[in-house]
MDAnalysis code that builds the backbone (N, CA, C; Angstrom):
import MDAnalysis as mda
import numpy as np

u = mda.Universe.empty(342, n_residues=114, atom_resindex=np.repeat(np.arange(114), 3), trajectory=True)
u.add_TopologyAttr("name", ["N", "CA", "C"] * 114)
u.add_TopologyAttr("resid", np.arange(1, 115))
u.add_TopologyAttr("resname", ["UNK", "UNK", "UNK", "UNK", "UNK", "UNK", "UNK", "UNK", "UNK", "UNK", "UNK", "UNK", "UNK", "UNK", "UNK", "UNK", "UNK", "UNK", "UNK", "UNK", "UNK", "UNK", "UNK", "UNK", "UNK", "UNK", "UNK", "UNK", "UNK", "UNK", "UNK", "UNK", "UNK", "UNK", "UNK", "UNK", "UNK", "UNK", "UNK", "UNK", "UNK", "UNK", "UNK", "UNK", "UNK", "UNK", "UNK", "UNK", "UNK", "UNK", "UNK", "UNK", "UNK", "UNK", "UNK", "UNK", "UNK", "UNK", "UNK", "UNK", "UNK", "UNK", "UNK", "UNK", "UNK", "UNK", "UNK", "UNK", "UNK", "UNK", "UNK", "UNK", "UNK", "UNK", "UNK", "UNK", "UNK", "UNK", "UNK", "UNK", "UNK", "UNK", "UNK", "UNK", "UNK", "UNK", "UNK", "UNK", "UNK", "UNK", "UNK", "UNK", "UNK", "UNK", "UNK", "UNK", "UNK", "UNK", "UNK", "UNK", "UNK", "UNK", "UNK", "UNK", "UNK", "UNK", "UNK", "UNK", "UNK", "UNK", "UNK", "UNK", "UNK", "UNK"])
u.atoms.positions = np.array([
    [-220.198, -32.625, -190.279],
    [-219.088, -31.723, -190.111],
    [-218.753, -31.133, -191.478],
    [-218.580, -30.067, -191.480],
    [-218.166, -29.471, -192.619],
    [-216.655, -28.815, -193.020],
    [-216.196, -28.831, -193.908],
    [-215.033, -28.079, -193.970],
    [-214.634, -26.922, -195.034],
    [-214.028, -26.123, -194.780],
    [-213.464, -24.723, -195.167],
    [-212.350, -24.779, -195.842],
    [-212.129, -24.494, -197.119],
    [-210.914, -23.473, -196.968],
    [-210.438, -22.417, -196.957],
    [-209.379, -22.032, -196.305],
    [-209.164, -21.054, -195.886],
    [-207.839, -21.182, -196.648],
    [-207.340, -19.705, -197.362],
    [-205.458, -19.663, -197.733],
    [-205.355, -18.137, -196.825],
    [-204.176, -17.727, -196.928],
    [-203.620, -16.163, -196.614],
    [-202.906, -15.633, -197.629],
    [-203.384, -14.273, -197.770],
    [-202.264, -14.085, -198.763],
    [-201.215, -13.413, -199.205],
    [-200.669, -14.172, -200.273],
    [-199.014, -14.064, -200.577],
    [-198.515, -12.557, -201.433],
    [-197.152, -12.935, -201.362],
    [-196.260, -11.581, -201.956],
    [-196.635, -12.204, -203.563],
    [-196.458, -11.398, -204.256],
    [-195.859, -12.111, -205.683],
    [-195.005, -12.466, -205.883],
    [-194.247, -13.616, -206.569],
    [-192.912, -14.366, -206.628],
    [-191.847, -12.999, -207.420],
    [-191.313, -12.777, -207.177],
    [-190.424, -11.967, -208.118],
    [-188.688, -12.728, -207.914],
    [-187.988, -12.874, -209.492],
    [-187.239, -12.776, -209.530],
    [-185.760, -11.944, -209.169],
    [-184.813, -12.741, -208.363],
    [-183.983, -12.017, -207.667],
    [-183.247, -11.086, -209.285],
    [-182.564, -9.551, -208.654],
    [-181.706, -8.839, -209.067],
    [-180.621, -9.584, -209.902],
    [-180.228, -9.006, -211.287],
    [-179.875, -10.034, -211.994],
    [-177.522, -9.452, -211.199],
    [-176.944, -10.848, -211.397],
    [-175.911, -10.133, -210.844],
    [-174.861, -10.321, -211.835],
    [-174.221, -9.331, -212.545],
    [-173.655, -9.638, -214.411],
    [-172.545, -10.933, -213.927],
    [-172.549, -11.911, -214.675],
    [-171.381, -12.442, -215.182],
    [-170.101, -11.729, -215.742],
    [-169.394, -12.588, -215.541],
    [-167.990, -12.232, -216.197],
    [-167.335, -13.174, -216.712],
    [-166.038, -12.812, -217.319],
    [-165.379, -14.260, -217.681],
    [-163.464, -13.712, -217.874],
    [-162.611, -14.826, -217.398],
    [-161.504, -14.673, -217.585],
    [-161.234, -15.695, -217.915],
    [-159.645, -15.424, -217.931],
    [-158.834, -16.636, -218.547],
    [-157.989, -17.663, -217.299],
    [-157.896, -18.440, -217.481],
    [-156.911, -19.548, -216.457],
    [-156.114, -20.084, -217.775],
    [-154.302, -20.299, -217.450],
    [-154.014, -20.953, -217.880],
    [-152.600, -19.562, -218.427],
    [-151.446, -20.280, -218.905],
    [-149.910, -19.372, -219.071],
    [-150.608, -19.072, -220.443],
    [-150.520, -17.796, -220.869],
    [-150.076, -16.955, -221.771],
    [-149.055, -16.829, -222.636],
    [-148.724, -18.032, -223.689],
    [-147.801, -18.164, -224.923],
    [-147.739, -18.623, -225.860],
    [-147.599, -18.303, -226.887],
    [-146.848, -19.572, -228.024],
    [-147.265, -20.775, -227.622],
    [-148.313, -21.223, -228.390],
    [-148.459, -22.900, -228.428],
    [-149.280, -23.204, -227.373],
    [-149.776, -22.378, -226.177],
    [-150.090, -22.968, -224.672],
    [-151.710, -22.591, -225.103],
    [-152.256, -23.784, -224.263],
    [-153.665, -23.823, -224.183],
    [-154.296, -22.920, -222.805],
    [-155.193, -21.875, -223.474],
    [-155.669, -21.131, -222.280],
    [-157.610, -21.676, -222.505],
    [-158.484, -21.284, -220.998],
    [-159.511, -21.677, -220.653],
    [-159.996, -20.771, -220.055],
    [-161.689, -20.304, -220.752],
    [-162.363, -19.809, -220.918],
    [-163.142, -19.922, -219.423],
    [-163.023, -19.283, -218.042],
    [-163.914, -19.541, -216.977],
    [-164.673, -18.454, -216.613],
    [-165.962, -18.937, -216.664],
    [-167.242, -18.229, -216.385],
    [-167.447, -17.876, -214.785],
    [-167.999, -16.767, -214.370],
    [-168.838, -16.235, -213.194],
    [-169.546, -16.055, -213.108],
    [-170.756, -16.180, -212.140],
    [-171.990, -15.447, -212.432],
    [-172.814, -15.452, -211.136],
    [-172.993, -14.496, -210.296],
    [-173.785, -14.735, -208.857],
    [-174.851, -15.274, -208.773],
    [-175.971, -15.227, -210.336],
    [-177.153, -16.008, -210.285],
    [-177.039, -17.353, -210.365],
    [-175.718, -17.890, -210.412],
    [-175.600, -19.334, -211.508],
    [-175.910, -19.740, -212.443],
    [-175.805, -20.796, -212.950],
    [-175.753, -20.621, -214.376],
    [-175.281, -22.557, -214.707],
    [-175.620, -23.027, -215.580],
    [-175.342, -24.483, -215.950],
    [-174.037, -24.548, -217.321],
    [-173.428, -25.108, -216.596],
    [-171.838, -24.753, -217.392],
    [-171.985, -25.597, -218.790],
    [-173.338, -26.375, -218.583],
    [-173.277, -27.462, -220.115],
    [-173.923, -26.401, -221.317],
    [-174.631, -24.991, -220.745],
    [-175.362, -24.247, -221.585],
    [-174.530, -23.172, -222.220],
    [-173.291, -23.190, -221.678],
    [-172.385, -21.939, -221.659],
    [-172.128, -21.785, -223.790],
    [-172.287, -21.093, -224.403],
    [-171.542, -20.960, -225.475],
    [-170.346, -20.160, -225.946],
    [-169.654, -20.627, -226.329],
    [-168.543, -19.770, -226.775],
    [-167.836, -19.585, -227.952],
    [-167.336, -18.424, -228.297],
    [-166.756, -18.064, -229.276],
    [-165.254, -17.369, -229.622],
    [-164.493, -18.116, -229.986],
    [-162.857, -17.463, -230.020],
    [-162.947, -15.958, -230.740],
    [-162.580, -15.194, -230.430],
    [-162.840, -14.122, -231.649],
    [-161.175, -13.359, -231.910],
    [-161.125, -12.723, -233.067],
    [-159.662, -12.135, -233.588],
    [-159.728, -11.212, -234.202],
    [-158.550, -10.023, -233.998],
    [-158.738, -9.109, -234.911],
    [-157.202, -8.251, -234.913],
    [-156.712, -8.239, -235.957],
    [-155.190, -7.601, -236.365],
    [-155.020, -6.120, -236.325],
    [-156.313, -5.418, -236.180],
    [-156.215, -4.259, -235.918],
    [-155.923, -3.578, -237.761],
    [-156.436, -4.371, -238.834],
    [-156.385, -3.823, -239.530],
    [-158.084, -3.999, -240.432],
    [-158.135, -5.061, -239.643],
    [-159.998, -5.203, -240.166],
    [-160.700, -4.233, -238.968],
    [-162.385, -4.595, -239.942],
    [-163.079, -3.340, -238.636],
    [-163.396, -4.456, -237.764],
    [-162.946, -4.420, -236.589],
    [-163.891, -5.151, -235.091],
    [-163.342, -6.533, -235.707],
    [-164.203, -7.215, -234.357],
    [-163.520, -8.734, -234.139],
    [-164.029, -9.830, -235.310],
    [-163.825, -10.244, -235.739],
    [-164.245, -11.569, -236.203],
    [-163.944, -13.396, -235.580],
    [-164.813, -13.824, -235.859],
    [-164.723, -15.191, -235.200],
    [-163.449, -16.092, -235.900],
    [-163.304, -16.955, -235.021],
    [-162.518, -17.973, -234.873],
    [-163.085, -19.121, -235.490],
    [-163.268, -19.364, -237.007],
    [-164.222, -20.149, -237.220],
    [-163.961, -21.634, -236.783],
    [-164.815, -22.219, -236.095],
    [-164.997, -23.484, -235.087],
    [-164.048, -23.551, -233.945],
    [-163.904, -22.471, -233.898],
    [-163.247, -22.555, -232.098],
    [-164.670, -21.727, -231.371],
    [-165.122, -22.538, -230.809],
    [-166.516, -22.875, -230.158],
    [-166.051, -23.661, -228.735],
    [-165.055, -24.127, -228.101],
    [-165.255, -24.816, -227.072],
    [-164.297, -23.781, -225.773],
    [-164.411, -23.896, -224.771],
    [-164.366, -23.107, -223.471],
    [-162.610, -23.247, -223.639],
    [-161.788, -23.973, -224.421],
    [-160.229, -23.537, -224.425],
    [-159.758, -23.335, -226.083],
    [-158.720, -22.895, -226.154],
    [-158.293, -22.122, -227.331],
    [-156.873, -22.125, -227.073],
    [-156.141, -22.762, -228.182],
    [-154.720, -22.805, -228.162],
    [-153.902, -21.587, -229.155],
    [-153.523, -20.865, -228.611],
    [-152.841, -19.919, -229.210],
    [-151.410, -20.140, -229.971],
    [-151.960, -20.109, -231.270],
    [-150.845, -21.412, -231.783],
    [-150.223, -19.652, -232.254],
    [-148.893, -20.522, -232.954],
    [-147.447, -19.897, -233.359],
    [-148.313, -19.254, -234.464],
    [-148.769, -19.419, -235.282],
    [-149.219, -18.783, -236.621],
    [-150.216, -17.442, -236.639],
    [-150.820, -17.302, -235.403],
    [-151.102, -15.958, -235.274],
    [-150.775, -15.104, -233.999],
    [-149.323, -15.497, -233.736],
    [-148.411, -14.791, -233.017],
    [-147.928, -13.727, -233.586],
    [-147.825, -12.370, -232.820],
    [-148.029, -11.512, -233.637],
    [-148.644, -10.573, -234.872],
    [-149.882, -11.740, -234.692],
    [-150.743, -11.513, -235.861],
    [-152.189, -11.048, -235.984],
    [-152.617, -11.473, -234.635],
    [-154.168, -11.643, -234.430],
    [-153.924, -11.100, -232.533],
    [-154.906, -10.438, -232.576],
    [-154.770, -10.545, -230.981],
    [-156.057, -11.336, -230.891],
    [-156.339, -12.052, -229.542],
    [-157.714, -12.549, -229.409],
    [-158.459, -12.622, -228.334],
    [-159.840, -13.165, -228.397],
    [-160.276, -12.744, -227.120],
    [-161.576, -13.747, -227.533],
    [-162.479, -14.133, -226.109],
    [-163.424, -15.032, -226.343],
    [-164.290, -14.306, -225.746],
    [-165.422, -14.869, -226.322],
    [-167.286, -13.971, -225.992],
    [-168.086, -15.441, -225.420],
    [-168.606, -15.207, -224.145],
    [-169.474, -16.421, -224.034],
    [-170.907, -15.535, -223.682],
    [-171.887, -16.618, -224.510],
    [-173.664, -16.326, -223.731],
    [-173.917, -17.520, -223.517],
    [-174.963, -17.114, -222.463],
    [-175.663, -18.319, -221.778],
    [-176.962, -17.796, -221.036],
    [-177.289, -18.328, -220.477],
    [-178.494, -17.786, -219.699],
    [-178.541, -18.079, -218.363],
    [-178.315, -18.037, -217.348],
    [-178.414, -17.942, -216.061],
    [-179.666, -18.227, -214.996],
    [-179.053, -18.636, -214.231],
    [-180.173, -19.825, -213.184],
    [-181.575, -18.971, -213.084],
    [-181.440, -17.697, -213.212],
    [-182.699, -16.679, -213.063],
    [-183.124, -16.101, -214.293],
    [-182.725, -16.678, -215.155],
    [-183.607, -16.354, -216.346],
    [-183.261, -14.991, -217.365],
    [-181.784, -14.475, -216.961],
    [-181.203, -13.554, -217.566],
    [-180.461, -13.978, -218.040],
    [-180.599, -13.873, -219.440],
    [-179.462, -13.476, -220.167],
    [-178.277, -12.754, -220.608],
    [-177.209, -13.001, -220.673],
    [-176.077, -13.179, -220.554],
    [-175.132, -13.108, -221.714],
    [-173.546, -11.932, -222.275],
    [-173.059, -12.150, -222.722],
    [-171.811, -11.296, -222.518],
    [-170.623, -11.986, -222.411],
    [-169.684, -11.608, -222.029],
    [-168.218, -11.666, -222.545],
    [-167.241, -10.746, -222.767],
    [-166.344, -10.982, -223.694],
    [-165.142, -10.998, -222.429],
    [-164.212, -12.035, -222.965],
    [-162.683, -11.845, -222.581],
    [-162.044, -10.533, -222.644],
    [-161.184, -9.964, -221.516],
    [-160.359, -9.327, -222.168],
    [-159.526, -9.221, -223.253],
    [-159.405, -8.581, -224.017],
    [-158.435, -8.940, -225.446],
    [-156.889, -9.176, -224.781],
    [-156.349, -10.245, -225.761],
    [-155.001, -11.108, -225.358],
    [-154.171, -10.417, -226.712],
    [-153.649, -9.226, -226.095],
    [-152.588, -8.849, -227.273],
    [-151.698, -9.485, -228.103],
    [-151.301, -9.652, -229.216],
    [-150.810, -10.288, -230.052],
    [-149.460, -10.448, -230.157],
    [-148.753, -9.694, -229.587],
    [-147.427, -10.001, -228.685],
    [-147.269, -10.538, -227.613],
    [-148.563, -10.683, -227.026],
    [-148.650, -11.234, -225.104],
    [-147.829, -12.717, -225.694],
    [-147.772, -13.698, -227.095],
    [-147.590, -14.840, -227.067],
    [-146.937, -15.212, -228.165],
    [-146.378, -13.925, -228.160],
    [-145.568, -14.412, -229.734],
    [-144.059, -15.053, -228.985],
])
């Protein structure tokens, strides 16, 4: 007895349509209060890969600058740059389908928490 193989054949695998992320804030808006950095993303995405960055800018430098070592998904908007700094966070990551990803907070005006 002999045997064959036989396959049929296939589509090519293609990766689904990439679907953008976003990101907002959870959490009260003031003086002293801790707000949190939450991610979206229709492809998914692994929340341990997420990076982030606080960023600030007084409107008298050019563009944002970082928050140096505010790196983690919350950010306390302390009294000392109330009225001083407005701010806003940028996260990248890469997503369950292999797109990359980067996304900024809306900017948190500098009165929103004075």
């Amino acid at each position: 007895k002999s045997e064959s193989v036989r396959s049929t054949d296939t589509q090519p695998v293609t990766r689904p349509d990439n679907q953008p992320g976003s990101v907002r804030y959870n959490g009260r808006i003031g003086r002293g209060k801790v707000i949190r950095a939450v991610v979206s993303d229709g492809n998914g995405f692994n929340s341990g890969n997420i990076n982030y960055q606080w960023l600030w800018t007084n409107n008298k430098t050019n563009g944002w600058r970082d928050f140096g070592g505010q790196i983690n998904e919350t950010f306390k908007l302390r009294g000392k740059y109330a009225g001083e700094k407005n701010v806003r966070v940028k996260v990248t990551y890469t997503d369950n389908h292999g797109y990359g990803e980067i996304h900024y907070g809306d900017p948190i005006h500098k009165n929103a928490y004075k």
